[in-house]
LUMLUM-140420 format. One line per field, with one value per residue (C-alpha): x, y, z; residue number from 1; residue in three letters. Coordinates in steps of 0.25 Angstrom, whole numbers, plus 5000, padded with zeros to 4 digits. Example, Ala and Ser with C-alpha at 12.3 -4.5 7.8 and 13.67 -1.06 7.14 Angstrom:
BEGIN
c1 [5049,5055]
c2 [4982,4996]
c3 [5031,5029]
pos [1,2]
code [ALA,SER]
***
This chain:
BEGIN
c1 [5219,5203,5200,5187,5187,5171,5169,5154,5153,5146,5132,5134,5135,5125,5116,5121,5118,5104,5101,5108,5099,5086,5090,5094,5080,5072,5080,5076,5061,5060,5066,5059,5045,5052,5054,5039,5033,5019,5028,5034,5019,5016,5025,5025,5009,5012,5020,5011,4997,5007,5011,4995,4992,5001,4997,4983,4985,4993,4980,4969,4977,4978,4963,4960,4968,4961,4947,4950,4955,4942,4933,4940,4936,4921,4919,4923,4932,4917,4913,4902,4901,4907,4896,4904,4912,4903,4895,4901,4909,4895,4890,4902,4901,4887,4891,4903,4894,4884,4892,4899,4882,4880,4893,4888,4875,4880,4890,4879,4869]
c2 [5106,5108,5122,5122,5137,5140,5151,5155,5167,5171,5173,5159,5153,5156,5155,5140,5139,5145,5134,5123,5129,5128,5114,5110,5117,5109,5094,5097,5100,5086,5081,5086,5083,5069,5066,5073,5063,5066,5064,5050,5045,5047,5040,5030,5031,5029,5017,5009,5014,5010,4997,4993,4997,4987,4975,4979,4978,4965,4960,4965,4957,4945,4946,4949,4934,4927,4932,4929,4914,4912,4917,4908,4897,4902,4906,4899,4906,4910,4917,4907,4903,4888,4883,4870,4880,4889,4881,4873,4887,4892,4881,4881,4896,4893,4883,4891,4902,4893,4886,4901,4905,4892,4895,4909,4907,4895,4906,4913,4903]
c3 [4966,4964,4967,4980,4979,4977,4966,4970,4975,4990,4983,4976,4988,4996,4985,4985,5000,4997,4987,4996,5008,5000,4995,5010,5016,5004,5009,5024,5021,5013,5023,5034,5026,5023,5041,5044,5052,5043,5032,5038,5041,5027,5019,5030,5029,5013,5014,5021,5012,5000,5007,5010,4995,4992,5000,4997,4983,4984,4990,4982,4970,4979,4984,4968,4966,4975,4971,4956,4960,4969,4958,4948,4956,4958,4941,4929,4917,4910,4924,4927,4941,4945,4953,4958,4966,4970,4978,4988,4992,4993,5002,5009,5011,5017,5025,5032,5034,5042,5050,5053,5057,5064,5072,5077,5081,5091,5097,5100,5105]
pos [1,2,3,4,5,6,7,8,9,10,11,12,13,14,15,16,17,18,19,20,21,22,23,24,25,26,27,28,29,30,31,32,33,34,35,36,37,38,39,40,41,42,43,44,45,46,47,48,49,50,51,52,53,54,55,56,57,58,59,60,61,62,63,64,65,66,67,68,69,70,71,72,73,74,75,76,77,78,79,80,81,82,83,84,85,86,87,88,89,90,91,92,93,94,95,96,97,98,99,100,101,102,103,104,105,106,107,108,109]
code [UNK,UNK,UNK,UNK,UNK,UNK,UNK,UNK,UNK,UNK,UNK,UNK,UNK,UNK,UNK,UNK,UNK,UNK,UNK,UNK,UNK,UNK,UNK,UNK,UNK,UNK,UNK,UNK,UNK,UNK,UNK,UNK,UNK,UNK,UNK,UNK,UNK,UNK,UNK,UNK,UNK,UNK,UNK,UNK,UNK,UNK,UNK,UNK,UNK,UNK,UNK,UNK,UNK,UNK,UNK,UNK,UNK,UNK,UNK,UNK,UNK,UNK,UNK,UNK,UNK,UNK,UNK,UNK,UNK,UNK,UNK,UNK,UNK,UNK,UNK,UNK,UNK,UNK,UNK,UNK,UNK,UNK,UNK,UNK,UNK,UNK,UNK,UNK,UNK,UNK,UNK,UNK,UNK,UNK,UNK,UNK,UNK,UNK,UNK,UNK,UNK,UNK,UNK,UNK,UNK,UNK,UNK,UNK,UNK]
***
């Protein structure tokens, strides 16, 4: 049979208890900071921040994408403008924006 009997003296073992104590009172603060409501709010606050971080970053790529393949189509490999393109968007653009000032000022007659 295993001998169970504990050999530590009296002073031994409340010294035990006193560290286990201090251990215990240390686990029931974090855990108390980790069920704060402010505490709560922030990480949840951090989540979302990080989460739209994300997204916007994810976009700003996809925006950058976009702007370099319609600027690919507007500007040849030297840099030069491609003037066979860029007209008829402009005319169109000029068009849209008439009709769009035509539009309002018969509302309001």
């Amino acid at each position: 049979m295993a001998d169970t009997a504990d050999t530590r003296t009296p002073a031994e073992i409340e010294a035990d208890i006193r560290r286990r104590r201090e251990v215990l009172a240390e686990t029931l603060d974090e855990i108390g900071m980790r069920v704060h409501p402010k505490t709560i709010v922030g990480d949840a606050k951090a989540k979302v921040v990080s989460h739209v971080d994300h997204t916007l970053g994810r976009a700003y790529v996809q925006v950058n994408r976009v702007v370099s393949e319609v600027r690919s189509q507007f500007v040849d490999a030297d840099g030069a403008l491609r003037v066979e393109r860029i007209v008829p968007v402009a005319m169109l653009a000029v068009g849209v924006v008439g009709l769009l000032t035509l539009s309002a000022r018969r509302r309001r007659d």
